[in-house]
Backbone as a chain_set.jsonl record, in Angstrom:
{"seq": "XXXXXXXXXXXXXXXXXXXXXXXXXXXXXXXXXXXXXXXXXXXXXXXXXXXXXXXXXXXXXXXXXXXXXXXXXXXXXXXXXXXXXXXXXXXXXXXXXXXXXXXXXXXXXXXXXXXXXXXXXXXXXXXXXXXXXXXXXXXXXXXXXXXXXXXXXX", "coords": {"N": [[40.804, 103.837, -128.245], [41.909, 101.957, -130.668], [41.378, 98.722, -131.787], [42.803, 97.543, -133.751], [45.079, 98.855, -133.978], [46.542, 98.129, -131.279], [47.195, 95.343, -130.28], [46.919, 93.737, -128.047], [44.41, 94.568, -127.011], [42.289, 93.132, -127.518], [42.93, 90.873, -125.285], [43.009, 92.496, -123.038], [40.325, 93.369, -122.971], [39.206, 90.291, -122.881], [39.865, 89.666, -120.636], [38.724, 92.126, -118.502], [35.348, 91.402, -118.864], [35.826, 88.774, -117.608], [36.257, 89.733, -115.293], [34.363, 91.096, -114.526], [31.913, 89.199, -114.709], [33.317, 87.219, -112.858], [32.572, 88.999, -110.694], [29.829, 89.327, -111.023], [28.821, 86.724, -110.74], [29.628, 86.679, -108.226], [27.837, 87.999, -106.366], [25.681, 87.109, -106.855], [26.038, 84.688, -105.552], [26.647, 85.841, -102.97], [23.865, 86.711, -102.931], [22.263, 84.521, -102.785], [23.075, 83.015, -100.335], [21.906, 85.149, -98.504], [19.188, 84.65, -98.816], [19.189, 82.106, -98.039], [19.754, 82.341, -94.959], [16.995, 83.865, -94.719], [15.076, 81.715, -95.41], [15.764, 79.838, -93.795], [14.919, 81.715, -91.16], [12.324, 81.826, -91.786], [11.514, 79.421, -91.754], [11.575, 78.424, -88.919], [9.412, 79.594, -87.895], [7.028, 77.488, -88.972], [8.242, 75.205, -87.596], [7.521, 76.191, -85.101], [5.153, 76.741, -85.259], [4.372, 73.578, -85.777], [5.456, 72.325, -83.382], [3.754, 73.455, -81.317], [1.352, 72.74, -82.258], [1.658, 69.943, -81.514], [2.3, 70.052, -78.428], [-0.22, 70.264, -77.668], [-1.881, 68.16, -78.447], [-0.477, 66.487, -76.678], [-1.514, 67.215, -74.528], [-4.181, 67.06, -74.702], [-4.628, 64.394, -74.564], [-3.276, 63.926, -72.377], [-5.163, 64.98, -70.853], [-7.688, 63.429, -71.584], [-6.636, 60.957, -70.471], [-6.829, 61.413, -68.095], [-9.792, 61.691, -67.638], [-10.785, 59.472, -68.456], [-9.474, 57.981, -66.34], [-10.65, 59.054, -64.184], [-13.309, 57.767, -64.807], [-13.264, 54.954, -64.586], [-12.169, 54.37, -62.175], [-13.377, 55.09, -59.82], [-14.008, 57.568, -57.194], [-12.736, 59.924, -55.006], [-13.862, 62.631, -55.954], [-13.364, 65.912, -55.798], [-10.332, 65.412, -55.609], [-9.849, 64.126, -58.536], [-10.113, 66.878, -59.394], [-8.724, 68.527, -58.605], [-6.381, 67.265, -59.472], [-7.035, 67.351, -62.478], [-6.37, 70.411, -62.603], [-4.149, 70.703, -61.839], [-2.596, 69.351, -63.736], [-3.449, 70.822, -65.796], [-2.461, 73.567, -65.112], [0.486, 73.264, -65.388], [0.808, 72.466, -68.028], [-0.099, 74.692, -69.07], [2.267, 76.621, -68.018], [4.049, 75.491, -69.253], [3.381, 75.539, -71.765], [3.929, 78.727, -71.475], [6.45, 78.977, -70.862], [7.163, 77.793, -73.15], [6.601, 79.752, -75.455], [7.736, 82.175, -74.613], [10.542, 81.048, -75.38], [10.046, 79.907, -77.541], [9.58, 83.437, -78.872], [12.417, 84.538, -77.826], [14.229, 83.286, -79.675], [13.454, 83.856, -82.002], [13.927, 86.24, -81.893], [16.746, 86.674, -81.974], [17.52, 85.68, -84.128], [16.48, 87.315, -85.743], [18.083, 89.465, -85.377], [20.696, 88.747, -85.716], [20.337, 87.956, -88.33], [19.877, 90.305, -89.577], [22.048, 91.48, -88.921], [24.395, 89.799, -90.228], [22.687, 90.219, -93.108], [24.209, 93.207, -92.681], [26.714, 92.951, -92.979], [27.489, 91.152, -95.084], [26.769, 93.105, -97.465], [28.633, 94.783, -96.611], [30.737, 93.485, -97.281], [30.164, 92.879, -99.857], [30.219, 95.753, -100.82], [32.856, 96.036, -100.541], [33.909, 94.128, -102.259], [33.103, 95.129, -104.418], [34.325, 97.824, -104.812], [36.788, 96.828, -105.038], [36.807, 95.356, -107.724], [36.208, 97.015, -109.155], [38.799, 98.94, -108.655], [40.779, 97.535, -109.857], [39.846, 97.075, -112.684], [39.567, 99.814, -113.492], [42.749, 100.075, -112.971], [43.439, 98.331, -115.638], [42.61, 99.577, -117.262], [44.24, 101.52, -117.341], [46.836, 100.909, -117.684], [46.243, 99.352, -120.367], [46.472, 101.234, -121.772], [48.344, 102.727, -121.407], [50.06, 100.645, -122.358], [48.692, 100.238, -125.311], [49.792, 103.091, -126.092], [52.64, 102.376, -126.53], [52.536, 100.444, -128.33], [51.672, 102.021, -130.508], [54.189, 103.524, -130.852], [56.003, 101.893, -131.222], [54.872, 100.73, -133.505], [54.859, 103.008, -135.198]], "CA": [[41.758, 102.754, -128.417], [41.967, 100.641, -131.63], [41.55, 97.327, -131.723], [43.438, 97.385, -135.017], [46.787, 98.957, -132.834], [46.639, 97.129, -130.162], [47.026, 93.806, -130.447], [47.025, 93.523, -126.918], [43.046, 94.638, -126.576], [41.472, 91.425, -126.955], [43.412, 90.325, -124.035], [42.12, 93.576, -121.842], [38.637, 92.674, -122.766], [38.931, 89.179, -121.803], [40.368, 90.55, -118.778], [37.711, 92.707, -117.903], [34.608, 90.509, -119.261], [35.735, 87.994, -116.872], [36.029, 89.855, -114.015], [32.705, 91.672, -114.645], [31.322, 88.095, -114.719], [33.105, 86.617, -111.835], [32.103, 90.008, -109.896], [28.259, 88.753, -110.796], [28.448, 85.731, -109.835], [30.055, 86.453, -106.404], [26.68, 89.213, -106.212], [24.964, 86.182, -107.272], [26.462, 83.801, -104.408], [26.325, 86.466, -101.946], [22.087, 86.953, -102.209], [21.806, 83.203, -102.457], [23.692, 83.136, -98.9], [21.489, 85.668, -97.97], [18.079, 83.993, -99.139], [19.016, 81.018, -97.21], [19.184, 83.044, -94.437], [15.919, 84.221, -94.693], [14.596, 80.996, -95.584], [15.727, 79.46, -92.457], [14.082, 82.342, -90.237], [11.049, 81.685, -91.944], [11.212, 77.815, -91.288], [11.579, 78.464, -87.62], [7.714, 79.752, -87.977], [6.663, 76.73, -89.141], [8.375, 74.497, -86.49], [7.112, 76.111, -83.567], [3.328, 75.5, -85.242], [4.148, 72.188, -85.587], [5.69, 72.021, -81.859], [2.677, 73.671, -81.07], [0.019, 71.672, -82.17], [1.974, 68.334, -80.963], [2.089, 69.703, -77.4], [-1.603, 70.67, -77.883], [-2.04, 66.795, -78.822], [0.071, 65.694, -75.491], [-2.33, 68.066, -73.495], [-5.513, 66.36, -75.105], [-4.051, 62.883, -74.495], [-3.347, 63.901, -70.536], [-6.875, 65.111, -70.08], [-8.335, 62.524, -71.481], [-6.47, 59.967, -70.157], [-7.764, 61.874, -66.514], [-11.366, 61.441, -67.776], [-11.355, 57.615, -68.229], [-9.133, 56.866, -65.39], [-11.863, 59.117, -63.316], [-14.353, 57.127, -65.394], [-12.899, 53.554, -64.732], [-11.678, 54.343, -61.205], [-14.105, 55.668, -58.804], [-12.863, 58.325, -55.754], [-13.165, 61.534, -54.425], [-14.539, 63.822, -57.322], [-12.468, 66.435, -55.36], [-8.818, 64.571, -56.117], [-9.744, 64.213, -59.502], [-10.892, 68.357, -59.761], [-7.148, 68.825, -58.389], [-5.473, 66.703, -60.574], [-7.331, 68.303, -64.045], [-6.541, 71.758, -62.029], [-2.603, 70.779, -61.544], [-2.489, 68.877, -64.986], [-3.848, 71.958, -67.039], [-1.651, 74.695, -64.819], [1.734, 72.996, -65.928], [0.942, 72.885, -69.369], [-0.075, 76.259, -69.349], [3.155, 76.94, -67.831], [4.706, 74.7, -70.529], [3.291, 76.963, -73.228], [4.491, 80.168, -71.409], [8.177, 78.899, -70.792], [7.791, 77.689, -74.849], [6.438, 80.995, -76.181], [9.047, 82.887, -74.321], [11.519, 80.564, -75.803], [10.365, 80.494, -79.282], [10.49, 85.067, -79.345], [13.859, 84.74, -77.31], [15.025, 82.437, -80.578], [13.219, 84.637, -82.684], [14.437, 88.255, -82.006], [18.005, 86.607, -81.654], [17.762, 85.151, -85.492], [16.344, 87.811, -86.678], [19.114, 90.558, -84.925], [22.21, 87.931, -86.13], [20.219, 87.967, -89.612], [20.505, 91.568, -89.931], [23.615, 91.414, -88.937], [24.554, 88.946, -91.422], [23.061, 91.179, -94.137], [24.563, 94.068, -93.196], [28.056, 92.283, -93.074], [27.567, 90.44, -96.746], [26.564, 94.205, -97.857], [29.431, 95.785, -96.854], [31.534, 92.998, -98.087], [30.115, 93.297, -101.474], [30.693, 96.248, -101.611], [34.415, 96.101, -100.21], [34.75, 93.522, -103.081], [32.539, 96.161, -105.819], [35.465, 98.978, -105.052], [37.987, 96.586, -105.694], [37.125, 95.105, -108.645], [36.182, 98.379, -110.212], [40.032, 99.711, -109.016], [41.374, 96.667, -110.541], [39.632, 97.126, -113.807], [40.662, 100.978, -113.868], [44.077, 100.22, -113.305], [43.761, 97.719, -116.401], [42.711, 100.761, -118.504], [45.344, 102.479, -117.026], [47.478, 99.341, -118.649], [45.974, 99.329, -121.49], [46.669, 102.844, -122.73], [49.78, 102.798, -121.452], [49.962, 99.473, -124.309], [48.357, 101.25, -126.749], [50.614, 104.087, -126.486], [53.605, 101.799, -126.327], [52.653, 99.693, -129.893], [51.652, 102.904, -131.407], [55.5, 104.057, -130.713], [55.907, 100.555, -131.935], [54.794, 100.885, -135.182], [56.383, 104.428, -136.3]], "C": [[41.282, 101.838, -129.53], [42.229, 99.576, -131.604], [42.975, 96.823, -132.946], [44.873, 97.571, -134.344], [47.093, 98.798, -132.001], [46.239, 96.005, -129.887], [47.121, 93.05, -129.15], [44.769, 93.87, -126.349], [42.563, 93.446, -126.754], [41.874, 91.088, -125.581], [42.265, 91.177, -122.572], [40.807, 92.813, -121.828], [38.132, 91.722, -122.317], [38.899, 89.435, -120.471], [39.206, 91.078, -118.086], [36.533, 91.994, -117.747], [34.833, 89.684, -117.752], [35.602, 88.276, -115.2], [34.697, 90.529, -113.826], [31.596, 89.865, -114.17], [31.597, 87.358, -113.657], [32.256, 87.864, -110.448], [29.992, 89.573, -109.782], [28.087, 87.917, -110.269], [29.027, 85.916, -107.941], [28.698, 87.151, -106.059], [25.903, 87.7, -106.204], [24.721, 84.984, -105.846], [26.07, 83.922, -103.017], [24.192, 86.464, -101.597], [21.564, 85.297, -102.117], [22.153, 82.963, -100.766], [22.491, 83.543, -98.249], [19.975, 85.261, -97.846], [18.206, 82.366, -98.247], [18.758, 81.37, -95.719], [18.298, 83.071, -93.696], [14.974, 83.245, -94.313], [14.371, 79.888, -94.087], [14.856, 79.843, -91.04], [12.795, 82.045, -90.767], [10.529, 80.387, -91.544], [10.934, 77.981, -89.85], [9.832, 78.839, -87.092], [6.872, 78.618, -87.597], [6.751, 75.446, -88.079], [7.522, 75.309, -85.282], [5.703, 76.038, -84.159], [3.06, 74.174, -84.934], [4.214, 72.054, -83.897], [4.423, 72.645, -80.773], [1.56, 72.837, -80.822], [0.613, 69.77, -81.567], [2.305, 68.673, -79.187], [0.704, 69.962, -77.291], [-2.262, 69.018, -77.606], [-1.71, 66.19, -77.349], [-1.062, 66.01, -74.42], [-4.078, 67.487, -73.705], [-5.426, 65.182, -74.627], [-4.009, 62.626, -73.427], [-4.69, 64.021, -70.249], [-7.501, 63.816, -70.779], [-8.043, 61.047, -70.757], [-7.01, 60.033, -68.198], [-8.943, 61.428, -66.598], [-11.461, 59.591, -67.337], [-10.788, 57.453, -67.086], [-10.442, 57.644, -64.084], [-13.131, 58.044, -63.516], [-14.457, 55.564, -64.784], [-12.883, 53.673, -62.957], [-12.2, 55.051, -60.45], [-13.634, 56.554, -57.829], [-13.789, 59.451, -55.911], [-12.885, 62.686, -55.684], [-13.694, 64.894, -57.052], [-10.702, 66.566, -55.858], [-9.017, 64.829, -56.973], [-9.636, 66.044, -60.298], [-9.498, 68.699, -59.828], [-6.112, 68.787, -59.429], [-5.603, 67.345, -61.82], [-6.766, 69.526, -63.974], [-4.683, 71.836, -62.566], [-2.216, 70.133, -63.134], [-2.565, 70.626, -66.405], [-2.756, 73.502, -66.479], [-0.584, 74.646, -65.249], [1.646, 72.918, -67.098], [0.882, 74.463, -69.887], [1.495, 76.769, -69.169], [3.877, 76.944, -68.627], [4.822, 75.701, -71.241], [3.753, 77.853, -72.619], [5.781, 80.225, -72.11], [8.347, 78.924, -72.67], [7.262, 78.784, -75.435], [7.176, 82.087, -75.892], [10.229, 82.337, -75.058], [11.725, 80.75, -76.93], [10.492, 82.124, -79.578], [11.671, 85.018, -78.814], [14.717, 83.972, -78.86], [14.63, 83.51, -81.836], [13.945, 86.071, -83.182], [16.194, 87.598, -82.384], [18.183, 85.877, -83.212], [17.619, 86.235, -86.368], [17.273, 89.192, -86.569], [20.326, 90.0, -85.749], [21.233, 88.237, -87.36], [20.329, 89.162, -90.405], [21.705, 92.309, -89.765], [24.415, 91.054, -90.262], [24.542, 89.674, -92.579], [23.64, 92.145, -94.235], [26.29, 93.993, -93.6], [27.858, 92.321, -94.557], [27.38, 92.07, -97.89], [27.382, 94.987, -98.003], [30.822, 94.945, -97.293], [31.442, 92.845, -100.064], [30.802, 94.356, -102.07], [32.138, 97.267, -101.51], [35.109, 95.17, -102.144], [34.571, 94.835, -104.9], [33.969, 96.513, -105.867], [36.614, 98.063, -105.171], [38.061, 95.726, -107.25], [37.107, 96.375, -109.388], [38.142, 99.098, -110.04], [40.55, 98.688, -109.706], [40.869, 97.036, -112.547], [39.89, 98.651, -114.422], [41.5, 100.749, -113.84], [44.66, 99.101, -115.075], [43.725, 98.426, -117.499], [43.726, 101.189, -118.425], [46.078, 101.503, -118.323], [47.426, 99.334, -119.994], [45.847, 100.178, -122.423], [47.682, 102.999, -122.776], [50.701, 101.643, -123.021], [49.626, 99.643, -125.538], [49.384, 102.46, -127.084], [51.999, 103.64, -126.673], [54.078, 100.835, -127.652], [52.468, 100.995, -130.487], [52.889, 103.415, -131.628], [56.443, 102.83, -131.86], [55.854, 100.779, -133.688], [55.31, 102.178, -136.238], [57.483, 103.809, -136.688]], "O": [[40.36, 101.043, -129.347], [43.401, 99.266, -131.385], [43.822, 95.938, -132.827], [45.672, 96.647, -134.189], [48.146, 99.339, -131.665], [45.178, 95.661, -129.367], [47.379, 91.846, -129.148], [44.161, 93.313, -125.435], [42.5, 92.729, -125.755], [40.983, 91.047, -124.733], [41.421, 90.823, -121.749], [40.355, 91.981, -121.041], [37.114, 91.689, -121.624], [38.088, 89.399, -119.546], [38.738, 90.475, -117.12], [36.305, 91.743, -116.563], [34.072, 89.945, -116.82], [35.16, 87.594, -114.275], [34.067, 90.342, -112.785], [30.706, 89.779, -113.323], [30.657, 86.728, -113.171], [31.54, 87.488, -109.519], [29.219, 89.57, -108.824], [27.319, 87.912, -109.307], [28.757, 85.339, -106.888], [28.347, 86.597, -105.017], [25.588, 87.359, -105.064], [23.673, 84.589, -105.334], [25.578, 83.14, -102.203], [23.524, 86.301, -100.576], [20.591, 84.953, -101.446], [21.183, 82.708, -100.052], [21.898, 82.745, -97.522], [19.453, 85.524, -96.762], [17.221, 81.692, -97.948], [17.778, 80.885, -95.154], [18.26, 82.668, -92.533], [14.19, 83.396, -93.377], [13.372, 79.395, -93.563], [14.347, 79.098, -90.203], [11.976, 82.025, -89.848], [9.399, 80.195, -91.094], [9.808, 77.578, -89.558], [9.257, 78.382, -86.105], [6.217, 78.492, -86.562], [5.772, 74.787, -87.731], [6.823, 74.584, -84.575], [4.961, 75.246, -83.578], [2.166, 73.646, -84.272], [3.232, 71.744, -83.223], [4.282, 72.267, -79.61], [1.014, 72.394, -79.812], [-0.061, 68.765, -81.344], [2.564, 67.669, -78.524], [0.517, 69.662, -76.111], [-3.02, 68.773, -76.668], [-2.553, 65.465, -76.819], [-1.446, 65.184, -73.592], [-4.957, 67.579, -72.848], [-6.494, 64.85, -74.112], [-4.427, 61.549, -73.001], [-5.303, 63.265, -69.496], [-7.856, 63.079, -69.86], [-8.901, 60.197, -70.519], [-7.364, 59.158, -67.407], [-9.329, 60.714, -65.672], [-11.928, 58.883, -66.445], [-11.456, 56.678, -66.402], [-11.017, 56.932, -63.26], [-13.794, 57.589, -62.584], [-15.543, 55.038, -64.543], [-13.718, 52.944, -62.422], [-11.461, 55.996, -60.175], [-12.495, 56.208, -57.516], [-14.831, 59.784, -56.475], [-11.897, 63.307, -56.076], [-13.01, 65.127, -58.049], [-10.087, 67.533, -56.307], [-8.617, 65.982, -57.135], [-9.203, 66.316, -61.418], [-9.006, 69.113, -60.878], [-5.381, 69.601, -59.992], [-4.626, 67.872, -62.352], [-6.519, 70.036, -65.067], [-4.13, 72.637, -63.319], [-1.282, 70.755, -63.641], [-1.936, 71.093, -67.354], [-2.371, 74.339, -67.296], [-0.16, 75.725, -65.661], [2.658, 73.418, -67.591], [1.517, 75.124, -70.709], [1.996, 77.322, -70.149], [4.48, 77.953, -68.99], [5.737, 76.5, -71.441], [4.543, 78.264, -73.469], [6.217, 80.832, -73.088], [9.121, 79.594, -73.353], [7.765, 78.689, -76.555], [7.336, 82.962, -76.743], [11.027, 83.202, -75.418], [12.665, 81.285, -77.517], [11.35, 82.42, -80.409], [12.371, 85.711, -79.552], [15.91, 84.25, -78.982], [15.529, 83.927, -82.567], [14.296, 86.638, -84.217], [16.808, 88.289, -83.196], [19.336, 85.469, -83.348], [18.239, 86.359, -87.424], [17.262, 89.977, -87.517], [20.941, 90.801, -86.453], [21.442, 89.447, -87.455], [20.732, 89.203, -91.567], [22.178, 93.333, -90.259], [24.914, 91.819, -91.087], [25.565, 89.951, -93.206], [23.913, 92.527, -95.373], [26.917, 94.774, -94.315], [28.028, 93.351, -95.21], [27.871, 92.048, -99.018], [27.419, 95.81, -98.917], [31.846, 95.552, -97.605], [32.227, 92.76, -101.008], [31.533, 94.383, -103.061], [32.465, 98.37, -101.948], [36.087, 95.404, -102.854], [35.303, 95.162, -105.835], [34.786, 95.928, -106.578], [37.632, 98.684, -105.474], [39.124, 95.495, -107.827], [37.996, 96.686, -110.18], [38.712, 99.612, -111.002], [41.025, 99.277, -110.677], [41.709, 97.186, -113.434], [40.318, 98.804, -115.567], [41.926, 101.08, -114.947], [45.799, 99.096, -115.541], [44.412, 98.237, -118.503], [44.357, 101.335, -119.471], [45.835, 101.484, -119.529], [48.417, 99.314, -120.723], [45.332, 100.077, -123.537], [48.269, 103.353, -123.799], [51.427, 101.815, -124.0], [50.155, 99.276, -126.587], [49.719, 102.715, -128.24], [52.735, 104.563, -127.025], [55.213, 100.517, -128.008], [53.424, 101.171, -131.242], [52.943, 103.913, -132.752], [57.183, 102.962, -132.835], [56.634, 100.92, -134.63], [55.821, 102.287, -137.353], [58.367, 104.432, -137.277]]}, "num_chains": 1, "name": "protein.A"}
């Protein structure tokens, strides 16, 4: 196809060009989507360290505050053995219930996140096959235009 006899090709090319270009950027849009994502499951890491070490902190803060009041407050050595006993079993507990909680949040971010990608994956490439038929049928178009000025100009 000549550019020279079809004074209609520039147009095509824009045509195409642009959809080549919005077709990138949607590719473009789509892995940003998908990188957030990611980014998110990876944050979730980070919080439960933190939530970690700040019930770690609460659990330092209870026992010691056992020590002095044994310290300050005289009694049956016994009571107090109890109390450290029943103090340290419920935190433990604590941490179970929250380390069950954080993999139950875990597996279930990271199942929906592969979800997610495989969705955005097969919408890509629902949108790929249609820009590509769109931009064949513009050849189509555009031969049919070419063959239509060339008739043209005889």
């Amino acid at each position: 196809m000549s550019e020279t006899s079809n004074p209609f090709a520039q147009m095509f090319e824009m045509q195409r060009r642009s959809m080549e270009q919005s077709q990138k950027l949607f590719h473009q849009s789509l892995d940003f989507q998908k990188q957030s994502v990611k980014l998110f499951r990876d944050s979730m890491q980070s919080q439960k360290s933190v939530q970690q070490k700040g019930m770690d902190v609460s659990q330092t803060a209870v026992e010691a505050y056992l020590d002095m009041l044994e310290a300050t407050v005289p009694g049956d050595e016994k009571a107090y053995d109890n109390l450290h006993e029943a103090v340290a079993d419920q935190f433990e507990a604590f941490h179970d219930v929250n380390e069950e909680s954080w993999a139950a949040l875990q597996e279930t971010l990271e199942e929906n996140g592969d979800a997610y990608d495989e969705f955005v994956d097969q919408y890509a490439e629902y949108v790929d096959d249609s820009v590509d038929a769109y931009v064949q049928a513009l050849g189509q178009f555009e031969e049919q235009t070419e063959a239509v000025t060339v008739e043209l100009d005889e």
